[in-house]
N, C-alpha and C positions, 0 to 999 in steps of 0.2 A: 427407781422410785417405788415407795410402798402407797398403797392409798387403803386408810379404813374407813369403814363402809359400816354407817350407824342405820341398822334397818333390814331383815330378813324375809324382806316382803319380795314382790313381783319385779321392782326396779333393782332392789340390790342385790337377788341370788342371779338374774339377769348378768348384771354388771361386774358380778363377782367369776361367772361362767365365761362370758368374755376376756377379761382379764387375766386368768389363768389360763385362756387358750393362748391368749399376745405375751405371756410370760410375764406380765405382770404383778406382782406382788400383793395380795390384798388380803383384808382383816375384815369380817364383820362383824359384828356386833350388834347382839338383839336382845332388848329389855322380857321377850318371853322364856318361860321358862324350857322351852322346848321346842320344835318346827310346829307353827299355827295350822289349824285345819277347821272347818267350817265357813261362816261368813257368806256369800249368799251367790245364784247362779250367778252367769256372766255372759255378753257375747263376745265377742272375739273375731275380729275382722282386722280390714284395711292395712294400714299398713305395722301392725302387733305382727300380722300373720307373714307379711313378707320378711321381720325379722325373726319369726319363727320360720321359717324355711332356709334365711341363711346359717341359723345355726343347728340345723337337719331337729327339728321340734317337732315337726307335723305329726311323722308315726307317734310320737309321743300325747300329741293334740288330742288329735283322732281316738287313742284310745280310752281316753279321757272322756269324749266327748257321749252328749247324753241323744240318742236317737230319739228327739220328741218327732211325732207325727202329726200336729197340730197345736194349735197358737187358740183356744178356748175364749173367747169373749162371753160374759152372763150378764142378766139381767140381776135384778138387786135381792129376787126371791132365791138365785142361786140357780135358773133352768138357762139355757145356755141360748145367747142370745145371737151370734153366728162367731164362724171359725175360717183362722186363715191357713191352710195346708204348710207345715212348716216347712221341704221342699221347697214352695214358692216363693216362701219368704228367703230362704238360704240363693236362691236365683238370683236374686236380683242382686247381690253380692259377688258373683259370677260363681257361686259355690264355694268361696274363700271364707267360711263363717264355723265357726264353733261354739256350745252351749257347752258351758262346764262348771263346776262350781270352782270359784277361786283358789280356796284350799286347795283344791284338786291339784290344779296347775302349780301353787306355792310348792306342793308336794314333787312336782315332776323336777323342778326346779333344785329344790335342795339335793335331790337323788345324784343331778349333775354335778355337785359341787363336795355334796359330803367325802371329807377324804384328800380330796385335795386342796381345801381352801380353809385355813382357819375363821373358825365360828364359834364366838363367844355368847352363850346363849345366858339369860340372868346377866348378863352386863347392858350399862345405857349409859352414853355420853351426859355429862354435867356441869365440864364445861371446858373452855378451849382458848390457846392462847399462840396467836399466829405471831409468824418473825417472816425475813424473806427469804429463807429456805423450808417451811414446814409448820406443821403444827401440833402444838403438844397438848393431847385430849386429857382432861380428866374422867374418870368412870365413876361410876355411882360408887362403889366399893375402896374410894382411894387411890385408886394407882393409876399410873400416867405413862402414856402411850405418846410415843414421837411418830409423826406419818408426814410423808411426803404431798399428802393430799386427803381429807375430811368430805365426804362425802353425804349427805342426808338426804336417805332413801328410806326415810319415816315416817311417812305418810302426812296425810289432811292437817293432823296436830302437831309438827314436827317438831321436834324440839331443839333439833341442830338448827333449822328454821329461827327458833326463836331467840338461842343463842347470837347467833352471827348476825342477824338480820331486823329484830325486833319485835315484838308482841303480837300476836297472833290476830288479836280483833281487827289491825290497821291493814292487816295482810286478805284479808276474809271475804268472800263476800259470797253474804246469806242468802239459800235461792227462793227462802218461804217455805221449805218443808222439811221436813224429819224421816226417817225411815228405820225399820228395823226388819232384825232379819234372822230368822233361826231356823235348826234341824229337828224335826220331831222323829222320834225313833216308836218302832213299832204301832203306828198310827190305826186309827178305828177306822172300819171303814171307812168312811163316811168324809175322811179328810186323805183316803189313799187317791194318788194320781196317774194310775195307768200309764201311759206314754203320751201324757198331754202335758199342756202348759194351762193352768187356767188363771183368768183374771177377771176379780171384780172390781168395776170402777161406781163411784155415784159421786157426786161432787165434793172438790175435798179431798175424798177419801177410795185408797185404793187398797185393796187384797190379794196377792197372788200365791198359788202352790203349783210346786213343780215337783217329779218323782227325781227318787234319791236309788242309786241301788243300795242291796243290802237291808231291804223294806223301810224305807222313810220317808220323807217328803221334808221338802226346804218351802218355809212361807217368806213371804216379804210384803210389809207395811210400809205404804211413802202413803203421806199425807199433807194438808194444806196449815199453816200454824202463824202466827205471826211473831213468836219465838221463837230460838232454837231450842234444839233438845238439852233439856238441863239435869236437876240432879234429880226429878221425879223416878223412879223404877219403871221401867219399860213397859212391863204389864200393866202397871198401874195406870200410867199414862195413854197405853192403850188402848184398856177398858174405857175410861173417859171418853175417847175421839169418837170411838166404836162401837159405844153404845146405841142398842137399839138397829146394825144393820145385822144382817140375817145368814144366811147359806151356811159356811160353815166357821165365821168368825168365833160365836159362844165358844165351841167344842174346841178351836183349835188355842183361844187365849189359855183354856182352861190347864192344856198339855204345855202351854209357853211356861209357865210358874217350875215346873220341871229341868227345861230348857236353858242351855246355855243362849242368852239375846244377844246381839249386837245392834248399839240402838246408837245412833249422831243425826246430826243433821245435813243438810243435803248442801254442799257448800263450795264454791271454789276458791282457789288462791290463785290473787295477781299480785305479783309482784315486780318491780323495774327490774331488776337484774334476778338472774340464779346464780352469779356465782361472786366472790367477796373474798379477791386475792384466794386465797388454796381453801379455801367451801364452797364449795358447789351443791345445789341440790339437784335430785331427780324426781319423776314419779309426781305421786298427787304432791310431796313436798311441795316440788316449784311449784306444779301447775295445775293441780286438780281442777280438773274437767265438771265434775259432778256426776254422781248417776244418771239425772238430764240426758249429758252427751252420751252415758253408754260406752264412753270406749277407756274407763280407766287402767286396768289391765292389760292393753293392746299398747298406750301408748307409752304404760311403764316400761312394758319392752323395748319397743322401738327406741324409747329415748336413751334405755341405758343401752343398749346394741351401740347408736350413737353415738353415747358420750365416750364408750370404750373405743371404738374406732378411729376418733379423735385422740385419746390419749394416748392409743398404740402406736400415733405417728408421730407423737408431740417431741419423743427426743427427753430429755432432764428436765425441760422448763412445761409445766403442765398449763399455765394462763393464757397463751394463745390459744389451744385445745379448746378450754371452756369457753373462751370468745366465739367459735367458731363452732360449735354446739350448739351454742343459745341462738346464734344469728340461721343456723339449717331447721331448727325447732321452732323458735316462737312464732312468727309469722302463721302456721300453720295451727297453734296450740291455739292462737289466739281466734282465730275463724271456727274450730270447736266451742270454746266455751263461748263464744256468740250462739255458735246453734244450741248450744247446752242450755241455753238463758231463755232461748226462744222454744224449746222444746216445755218449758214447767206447766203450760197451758194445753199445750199437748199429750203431756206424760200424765198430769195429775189436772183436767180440767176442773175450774172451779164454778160451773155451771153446764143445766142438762143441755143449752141450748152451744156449747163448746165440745160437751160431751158426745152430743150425737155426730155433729161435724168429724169429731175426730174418729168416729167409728165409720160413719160413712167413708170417708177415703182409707181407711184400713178392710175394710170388709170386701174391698177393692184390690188387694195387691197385687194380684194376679194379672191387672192390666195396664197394661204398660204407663200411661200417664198418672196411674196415682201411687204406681209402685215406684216411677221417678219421683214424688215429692217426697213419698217415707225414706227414699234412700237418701234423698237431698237433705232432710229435714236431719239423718243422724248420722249422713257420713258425708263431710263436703266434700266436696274432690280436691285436690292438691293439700294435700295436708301436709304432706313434705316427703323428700324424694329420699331413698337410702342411695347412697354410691354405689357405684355399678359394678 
């Protein structure tokens, strides 16, 4: 069986690396013109990490990973208003947690696969036409591909998504905010971040910088909107929300106009099924989580770890496989984006008197009953088991 694989992101070089260890046959295919890089920090736990240790990832993790020494809470003037030892925070995860920036990991990912997996970069499915042996992709440039199985590991906006399954608004669901997210290179003082993490919150409206090696810093913008993000320009849109807060906002929109942005809104997808005779999807395609939940990244893995260990058993006929994917997954996807829904009050409170609560049991994590609820509130337990 061949399966291509529309999407070069964290689920389908995943999926693709598994694959070509079970001898399976596989194709990707990614609308960039090149392996993406930037995009914004990440954590990295639960069960990502257990499917990163089954496929020996960790040393790779690890060296990835960003040694911050502290988790930076400010006040609105920009003086720091307390701090949680990063250490402590990495504990209560039993030390199974990683800080890296996503491209990072996309990068660790392609390194495994370049060479031995065909990867069509500048190509993006357009559209597809299933029988009961296969399916025959069309690609943006004309030409047509027969696969044994269609895959969409295309993230939040998928478009195999949309192909196979229907229009994206019916599929959505908006969580009230927006976010953006970029690398500033060679930054002024003034926005450089030592080996800290820092974050401003006021109602609404958040800010965070994180250090970059290589002298940079990555900021990130999630805010409170009753739209989602549309065609406004990032910075423009911005300046708007961010008018008039302080620290080191001005200075830092001012280097964004320079900056490559990445700017959506904060969203997830529910949909009854992931998969629709021989398309299946993976990753935020099915089931974005949200920023909220925190674990998008972790569970792209895990999920394609899964869907491949399903298919490596399935034999010719690949449709029991994805039944039996969805039914080890959703259960568990789905008690995420509940916390992911309950977390937008949390993440981005929209008043001081949410705002201080949430800082008051953070400023805490250290002891054991309120480091249970921040662990509770972003990583529920049983989220689902990998086979032994």
């Amino acid at each position: 069986m061949h399966v291509l694989v529309s999407g070069a992101g964290i689920a389908g070089l995943t999926l693709a690396y598994c694959l070509d260890h079970a001898g399976i046959a596989c194709t990707i295919v990614e609308k960039a013109a090149g392996p993406r890089s930037g995009g914004y920090m990440i954590d990295f736990f639960g069960s990502g990490h257990d499917a990163a240790a089954r496929l020996d990832l960790l040393p790779d993790l690890a060296r990835i990973h960003y040694p911050i020494s502290r988790l930076v809470f400010l006040r609105e003037d920009g003086r720091e208003k307390f701090s949680v030892s990063y250490p402590v925070f990495r504990r209560l995860f039993d030390n199974r947690h990683f800080h890296f920036m996503r491209g990072d990991l996309e990068r660790v990912l392609y390194e495994k696969v370049r060479g031995s997996v065909e990867i069509c970069f500048g190509a993006s499915v357009e559209g597809l036409e299933q029988d009961g042996s296969g399916v025959t992709v069309t690609l943006a440039d004309g030409s047509r591909r027969r696969t044994g199985l269609l895959v969409g590991a295309d993230g939040l906006h998928s478009h195999v998504r949309s192909l196979a399954f229907g229009c994206e608004p019916a599929l959505t669901r908006y969580s009230g905010c927006n976010t953006a997210a970029c690398v500033i290179r060679d930054p002024p003082e003034l926005l450089r971040a030592a080996d800290t993490f820092r974050m401003l919150t006021a109602p609404g409206r958040q800010v965070s910088l994180y250090p970059m090696r290589g002298d940079a810093v990555a900021a990130c913008f999630v805010y409170k909107s009753e739209e989602p993000a549309g065609e406004t320009p990032a910075v423009e849109e911005l300046r708007r929300v961010y008018a008039g807060m302080d620290w080191v906002v001005p200075p830092l929109l001012d280097r964004m106009d320079k900056a490559e942005v990445y700017f959506d809104s904060v969203s997830q997808v529910e949909i009854p099924v992931w998969s629709l005779d021989r398309v299946v999807l993976v990753g935020d395609a099915a089931w974005c989580v949200s920023l909220m939940a925190g674990q998008g990244a972790a569970l792209a893995m895990a999920g394609a770890y899964i869907l491949a260990e399903e298919l490596s058993a399935a034999g010719t006929d690949p449709l029991p496989a994805l039944k039996r994917y969805e039914q080890r997954l959703r259960p568990g996807i789905e008690r995420i984006q509940k916390a992911g829904r309950s977390m937008a009050e949390w993440f981005v409170p929209g008043s001081r008197l949410r705002l201080e609560a949430r800082d008051a049991i953070t400023r805490f994590a250290g002891i054991p009953a309120a480091g249970w609820l921040i662990k509770r509130a972003v990583a529920p337990e049983s989220v689902f088991r990998l086979s032994p």
